[in-house]
N, C-alpha and C positions, 0 to 999 in steps of 0.2 A: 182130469178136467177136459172138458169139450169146449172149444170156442166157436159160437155161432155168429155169422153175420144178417143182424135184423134190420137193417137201413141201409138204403143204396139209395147217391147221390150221383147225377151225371151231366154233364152240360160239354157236349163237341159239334164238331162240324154237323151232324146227323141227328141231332136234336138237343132241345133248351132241357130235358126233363128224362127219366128215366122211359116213360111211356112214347114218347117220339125216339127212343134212340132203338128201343126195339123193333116199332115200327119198320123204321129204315133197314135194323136188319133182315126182318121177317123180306121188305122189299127188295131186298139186294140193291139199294141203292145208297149210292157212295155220297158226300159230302163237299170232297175235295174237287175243286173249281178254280176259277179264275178271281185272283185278289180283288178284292173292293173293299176293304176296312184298311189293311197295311199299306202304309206309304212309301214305296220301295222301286227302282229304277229294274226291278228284275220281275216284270209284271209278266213275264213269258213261263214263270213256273208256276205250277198249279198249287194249290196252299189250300188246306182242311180249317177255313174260319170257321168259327163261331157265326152264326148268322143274327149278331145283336151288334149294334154301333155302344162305345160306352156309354153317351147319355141314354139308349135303348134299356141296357144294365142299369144303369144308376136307377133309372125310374120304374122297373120291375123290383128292386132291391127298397126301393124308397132312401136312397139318401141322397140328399142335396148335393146340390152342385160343389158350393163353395169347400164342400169336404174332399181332400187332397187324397184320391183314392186310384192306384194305377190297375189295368186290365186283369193282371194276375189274381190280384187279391176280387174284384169285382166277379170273374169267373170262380175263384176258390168259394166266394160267401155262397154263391148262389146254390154249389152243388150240395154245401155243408146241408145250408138249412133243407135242402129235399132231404138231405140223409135225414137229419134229427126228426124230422116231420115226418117222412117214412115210418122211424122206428117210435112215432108216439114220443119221443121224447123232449121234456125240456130243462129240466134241470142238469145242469152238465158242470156241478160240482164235485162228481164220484169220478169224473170223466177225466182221458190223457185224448189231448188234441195233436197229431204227429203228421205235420205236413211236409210234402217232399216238394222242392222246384230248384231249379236251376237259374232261370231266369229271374226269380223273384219280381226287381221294377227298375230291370235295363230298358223294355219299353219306355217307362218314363224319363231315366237317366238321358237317350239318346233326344228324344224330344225335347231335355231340356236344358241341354249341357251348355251349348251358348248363354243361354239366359241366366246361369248360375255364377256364369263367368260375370256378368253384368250386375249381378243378385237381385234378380227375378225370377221366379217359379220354385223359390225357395223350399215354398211346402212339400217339394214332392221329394226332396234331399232323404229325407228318414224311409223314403221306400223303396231306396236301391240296393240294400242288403238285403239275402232271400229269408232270413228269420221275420226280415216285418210286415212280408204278407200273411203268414201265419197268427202275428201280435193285433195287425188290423182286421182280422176276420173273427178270431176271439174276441175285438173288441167291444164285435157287434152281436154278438152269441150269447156269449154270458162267463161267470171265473171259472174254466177250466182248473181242475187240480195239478195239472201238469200242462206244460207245449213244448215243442218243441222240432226244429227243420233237419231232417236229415237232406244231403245235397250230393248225389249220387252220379252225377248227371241221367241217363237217362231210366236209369235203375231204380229212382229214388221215392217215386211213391208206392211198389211195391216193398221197399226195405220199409216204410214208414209203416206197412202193414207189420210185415215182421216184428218191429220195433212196438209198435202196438200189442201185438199175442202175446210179447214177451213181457209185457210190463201188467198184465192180466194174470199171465201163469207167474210171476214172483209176488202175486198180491199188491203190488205198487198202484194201481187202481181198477175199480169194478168194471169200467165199461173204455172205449177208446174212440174217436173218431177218426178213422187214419186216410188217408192219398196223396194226391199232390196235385196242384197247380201251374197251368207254365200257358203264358199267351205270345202269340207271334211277334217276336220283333227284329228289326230289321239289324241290328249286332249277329245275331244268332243263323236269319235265313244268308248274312256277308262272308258269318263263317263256315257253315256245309257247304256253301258255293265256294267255299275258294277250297275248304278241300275235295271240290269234283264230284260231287257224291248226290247231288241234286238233280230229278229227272224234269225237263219239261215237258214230259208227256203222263198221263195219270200211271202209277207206280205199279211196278208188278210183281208182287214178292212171290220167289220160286222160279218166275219164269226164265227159260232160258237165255230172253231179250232183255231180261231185264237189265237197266241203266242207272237205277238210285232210288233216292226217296222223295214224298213231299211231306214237307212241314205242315202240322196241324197245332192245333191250342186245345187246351178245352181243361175241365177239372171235374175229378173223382173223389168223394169218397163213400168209405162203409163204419157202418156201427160194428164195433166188437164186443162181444159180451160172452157170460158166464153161461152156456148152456142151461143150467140149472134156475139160474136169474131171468132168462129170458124166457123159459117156462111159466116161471111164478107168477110174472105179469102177464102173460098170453101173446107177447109178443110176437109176429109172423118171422118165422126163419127159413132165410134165402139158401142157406148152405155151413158149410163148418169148414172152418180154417183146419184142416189135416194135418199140414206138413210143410215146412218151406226150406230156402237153402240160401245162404249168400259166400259168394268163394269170387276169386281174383284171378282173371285168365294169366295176369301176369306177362303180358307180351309185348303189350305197343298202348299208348294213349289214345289212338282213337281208332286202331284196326282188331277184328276178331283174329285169334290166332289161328293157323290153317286149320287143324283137327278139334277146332272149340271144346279144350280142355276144358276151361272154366265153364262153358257152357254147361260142359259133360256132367263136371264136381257138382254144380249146384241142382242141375234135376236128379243126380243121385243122392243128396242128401235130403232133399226135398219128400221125397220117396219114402227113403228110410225112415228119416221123423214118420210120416203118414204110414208107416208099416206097407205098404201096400208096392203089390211087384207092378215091374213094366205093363205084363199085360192085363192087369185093372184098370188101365186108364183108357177110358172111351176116348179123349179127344184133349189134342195137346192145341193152345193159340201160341203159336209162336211169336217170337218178338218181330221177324219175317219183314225187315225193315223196305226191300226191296233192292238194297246195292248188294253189287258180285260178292264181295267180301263177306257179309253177313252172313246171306243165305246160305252161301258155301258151309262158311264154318259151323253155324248152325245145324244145317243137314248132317254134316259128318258127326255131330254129338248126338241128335238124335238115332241116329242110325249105330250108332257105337251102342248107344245105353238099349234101343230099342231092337237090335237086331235087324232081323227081319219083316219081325212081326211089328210093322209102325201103325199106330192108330190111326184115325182121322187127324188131318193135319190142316191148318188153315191161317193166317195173320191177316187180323181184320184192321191192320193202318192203309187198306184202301179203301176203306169205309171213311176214317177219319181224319187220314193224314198221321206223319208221326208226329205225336203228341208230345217229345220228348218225357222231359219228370214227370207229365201227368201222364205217360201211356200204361203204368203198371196197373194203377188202380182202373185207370179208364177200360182198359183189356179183361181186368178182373170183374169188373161191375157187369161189362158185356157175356163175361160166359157166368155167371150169376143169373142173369136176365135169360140168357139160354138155358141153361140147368134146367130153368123154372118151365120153359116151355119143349124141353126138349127140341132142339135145334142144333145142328151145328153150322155154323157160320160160314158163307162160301168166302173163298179166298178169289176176290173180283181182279177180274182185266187177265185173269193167267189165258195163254191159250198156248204154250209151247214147251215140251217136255228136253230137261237138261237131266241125264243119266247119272249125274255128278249130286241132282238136290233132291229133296222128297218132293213125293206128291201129294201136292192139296188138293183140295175141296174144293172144287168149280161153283158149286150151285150150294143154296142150304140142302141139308142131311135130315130128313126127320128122323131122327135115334133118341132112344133114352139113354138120357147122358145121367152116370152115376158118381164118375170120376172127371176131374179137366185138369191138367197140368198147363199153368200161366205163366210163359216166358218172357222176359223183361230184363234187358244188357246194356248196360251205358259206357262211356268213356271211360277210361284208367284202365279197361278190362273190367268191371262192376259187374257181375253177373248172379241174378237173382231168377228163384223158380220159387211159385206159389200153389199146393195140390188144394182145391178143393173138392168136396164131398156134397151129395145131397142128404147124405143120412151120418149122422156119428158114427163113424168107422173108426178114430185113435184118438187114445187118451193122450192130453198132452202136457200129464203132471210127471213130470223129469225129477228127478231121484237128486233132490237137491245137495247141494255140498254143502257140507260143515266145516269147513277147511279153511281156516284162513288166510287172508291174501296178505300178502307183502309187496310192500311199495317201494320203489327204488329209488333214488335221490332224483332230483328234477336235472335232467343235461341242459344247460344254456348253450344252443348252437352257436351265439356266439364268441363264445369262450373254448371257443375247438378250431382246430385248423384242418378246414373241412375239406385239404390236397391226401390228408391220409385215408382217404374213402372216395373220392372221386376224383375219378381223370381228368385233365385237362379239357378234353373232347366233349366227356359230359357236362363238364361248368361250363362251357360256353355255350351251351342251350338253355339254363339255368340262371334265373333273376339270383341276384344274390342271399334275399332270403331262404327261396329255394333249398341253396347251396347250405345255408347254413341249417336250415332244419331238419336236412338232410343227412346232414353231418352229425347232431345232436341223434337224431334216429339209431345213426348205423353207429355209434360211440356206446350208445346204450345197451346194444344188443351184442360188441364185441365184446362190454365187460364180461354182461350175461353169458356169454356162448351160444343161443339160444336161436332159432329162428321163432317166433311165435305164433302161435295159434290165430291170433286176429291183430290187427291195424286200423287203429279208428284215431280219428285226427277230428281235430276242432279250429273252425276259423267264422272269421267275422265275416270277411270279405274277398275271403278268398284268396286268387291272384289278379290282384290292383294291377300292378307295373303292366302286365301283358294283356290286362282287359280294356284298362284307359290308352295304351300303344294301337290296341285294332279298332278300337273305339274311334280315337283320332284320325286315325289313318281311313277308316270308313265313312267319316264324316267331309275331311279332305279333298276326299279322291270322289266324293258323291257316290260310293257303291263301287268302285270302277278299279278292276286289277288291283286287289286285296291279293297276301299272299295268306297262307297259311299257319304261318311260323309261331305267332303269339297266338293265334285262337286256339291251334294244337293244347296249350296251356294257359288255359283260361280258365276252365272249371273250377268250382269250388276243390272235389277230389283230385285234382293234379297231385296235389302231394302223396296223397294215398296213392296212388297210383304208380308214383314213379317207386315209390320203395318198394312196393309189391317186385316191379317189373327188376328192380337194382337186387331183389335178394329172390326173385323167383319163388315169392312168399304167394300160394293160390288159396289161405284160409279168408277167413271173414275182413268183410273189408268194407268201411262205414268212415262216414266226413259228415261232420255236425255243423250247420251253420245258424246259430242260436244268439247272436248277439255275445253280448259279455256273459251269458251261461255256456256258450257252446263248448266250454273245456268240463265243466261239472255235468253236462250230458253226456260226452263223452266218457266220462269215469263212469256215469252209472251205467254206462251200456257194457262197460267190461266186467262190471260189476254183475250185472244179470246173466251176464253170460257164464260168467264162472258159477254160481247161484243153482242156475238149471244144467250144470255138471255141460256145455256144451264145449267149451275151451279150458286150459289151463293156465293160459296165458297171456297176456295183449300188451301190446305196446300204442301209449296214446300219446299222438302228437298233436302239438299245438302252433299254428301258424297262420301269422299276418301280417303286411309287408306296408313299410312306410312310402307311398307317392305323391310328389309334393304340389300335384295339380289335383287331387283327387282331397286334401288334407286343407288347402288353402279353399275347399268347398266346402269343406264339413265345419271348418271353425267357425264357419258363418252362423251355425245351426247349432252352435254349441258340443257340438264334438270334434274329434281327433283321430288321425289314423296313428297305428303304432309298428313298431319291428318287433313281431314276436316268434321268436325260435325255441323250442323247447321239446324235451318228449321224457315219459316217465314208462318204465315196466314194471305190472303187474303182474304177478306169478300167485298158485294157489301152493301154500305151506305142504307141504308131506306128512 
């Protein structure tokens, strides 16, 4: 099986449409500028908007006012319907819709948290979990056969692609719409500023001067389909999904490890799926964030996997700003768009050579590009690499297992005493669900003996206690000397993350944030995995933490938050 991609969606700082974002590239001109849409006391950093105000969106999209629609999802609809319209299509019954964000509708959350207290602006309550910008852009689409959020932090619209291939190559649906979404909001640019990592000067990935990153929005996605299928109807094909890789540096929650191990695992596996050696690849985009730590680690994994002989090299987030959850697809859509015209993409604002990083690409390249390897690392250590192709180069029908799986009793973290697994030192960085899911995790895998193959976790909402703590504390202080401490742990994948780094676990590693399905997506993704013989093993957890200011908001609206600790191992039979 050949997976092609026949539709491409794109909406960032550098254009509304797929035809203005080449543009900008062919121009070498960047995006990222001085704030005017976000409302934010740190208007000294430079920030890759969206150049649309939301009634702007609302009235290119056509939907009224009075319907309770936040930035995220308003940029997610827009890129969708280019994709489906791209690819001729509109029926999207055969279809899996797999959208990646982190932010989901803490934009709206912060704009309306006093008023909720008061209960006013109630409507916008149902769009602060990141599954319901996904639920409101289907809902404007049409019934999807499948949705569902993976929430990576900034990994997570390339996994959504992964998670897409995969549900193509087990027959679980014919076609997919996969990326992610993520708009600026002022929780998110409180938290890279207070971990120091945000430049106010336009960003320089690679350079030796370089000082951090700047924050961009925007949303991607691409049609996947059946090579074969995509044929039959004449559809135009952009490129072929080859090969990809998702692995866990396993080091720190929000720093790259020095020799970017994970980096290293996932474009080696990436690779290997695609059959294809280091030096086939024309031109790597790296994730090339712009801070010391990144690039550093970064460079040392290409340089490990690559040798000597490194490709063109290049990270177009000074084009865009980082995008976070949407920079996977949004990065991916971009060398698609290159592919087509043969470009490579200059790596803007570099001018000074560090001996320690690779060199990029100053200027565009006119090359014929056959191969591109797309880098894309988020928090917990999340590290994802995507090859694509211009011609079908690898089959990607996997020698499925007959084997079957066996399920382990469900652990109730809270029915463990979660001092026999963690130190003191580390529970006191630790919300107490945390602690206990934690607990329930490593209880499971001492019966088992096992480290396993993958870690995929499901939660609603993530981490409540230490999202509403910087939430407050942001609002409080009006922006002003935040520390870092809870934003550290705030992602949906914090929990994935911490187990990877507690057990030095660097396999597959995936956080589902789907509403009340996010733990049955979770199973079916360990479930495809074992299927297409890629793991033998996962362990899936499930967590979500009771906050009693975040809970007295939701009963308003007819819901409820909960304590939920649990984890179960899957293994394939012998």
């Amino acid at each position: 099986m050949k997976i092609v991609v026949t539709g491409i969606g794109i909406i960032s700082a550098i254009g509304c449409n797929k035809q203005e974002t080449l543009a900008s590239i062919q121009a070498e001109r960047s995006g990222v500028g001085a704030m005017q849409y976000l409302q934010s006391i740190h208007t000294h950093l430079p920030v890759g908007e969206v150049k649309m105000t939301n009634e702007a969106l609302r009235e290119a999209l056509n939907i009224p006012s009075h319907i309770a629609v936040g930035r995220t999802t308003l940029l997610g609809l827009a890129a969708a319907r280019e994709a489906l319209h791209d690819a001729a299509l509109q029926d999207v019954s055969d279809m899996a819709f797999i959208s990646g964000t982190t932010v989901g509708g803490m934009d709206t959350t912060e704009q309306h948290w006093t008023q909720w207290q008061e209960n006013r602006g109630l409507d916008y309550v149902h769009q602060h979990e990141a599954g319901a910008s996904t639920d409101i852009i289907a809902s404007f689409i049409g019934d999807f056969s499948y949705k569902t959020t993976p929430s990576t932090a900034c990994s997570s619209a390339l996994n959504a692609i992964m998670i897409g291939a995969n549900l193509i190559r087990t027959g679980g649906v014919k076609k997919a719409l996969v990326g992610g979404t993520e708009c600026l909001s002022k929780f998110h640019l409180n938290g890279f500023n207070s971990l120091m990592i945000l430049d106010s000067a336009p960003c320089r990935p690679f350079d030796a001067t370089r000082a951090g990153l700047n924050l961009g929005e925007g949303a991607s996605y691409l049609i996947l389909e059946n090579e074969e299928d995509a044929l039959k109807r004449g559809a135009h094909i952009y490129g072929y999904i080859a090969g990809y890789g998702n692995t866990c540096d396993a080091h720190h929650q929000t720093a790259s490890s020095p020799d970017g191990e994970g980096a290293y695992l996932a474009m080696k596996q990436a690779l290997q799926m695609a059959n294809i050696t280091p030096e086939q690849v024309d031109y790597i985009n790296a994730h090339g964030t712009g801070t010391p730590n990144n690039d550093l680690s970064e460079s040392a994994a290409i340089r490990r996997l690559f040798s000597e002989k490194v490709p063109f090299i290049s990270s177009t987030k000074a084009f865009t700003g980082h995008t976070t959850s949407a920079s996977g697809s949004i990065e991916a859509a971009i060398c698609l768009l290159c592919m087509q015209n043969d470009i490579i993409p200059a790596n803007l604002n570099w001018s000074s050579t560090d001996d320690a990083l690779i060199l990029p690409v100053v200027h565009n390249v006119q090359h014929d590009l056959q191969c591109v390897l797309c880098n894309s690392f988020g928090f917990g250590g999340n590290d994802s690499s995507l090859v694509l192709t211009k011609i079908g180069v690898s089959d990607l029908s996997s020698n499925h297992s007959n084997a079957a799986i066996s399920y382990s009793p469900i652990y109730d973290g809270d029915s463990i005493d979660y001092k026999q697994f963690i130190s003191p030192i580390e529970a006191r960085r630790m919300t107490k669900q945390l602690r206990q899911t934690l607990a329930a995790a490593l209880s499971a895998l001492h019966d088992a003996n096992i480290i396993p193959d993958a870690i995929i976790c499901a939660t609603r909402y993530g981490c409540m206690a230490n999202s509403m703590v910087f939430l407050n504390e942001m609002l409080s202080s009006n922006e002003d000397g935040l520390k870092p401490t809870r934003f550290i742990q705030s992602t949906h994948n914090t929990m994935a993350g911490l187990l990877a780094i507690k057990q030095q676990n660097k396999g597959y590693n995936i956080t589902y944030s789907n509403g009340k399905n996010s733990w049955d997506d979770a199973i079916l993704d360990a479930t495809m995995q074992m299927q297409l013989g890629l793991i033998r093993s996962a362990l899936v957890i499930a967590f979500d933490e009771f906050v009693e200011d975040w809970d007295n908001i939701l009963r308003k609206v007819g819901l409820q938050s909960c304590d939920i600790a649990k984890a179960q191992l899957l293994t394939l039979e012998n």
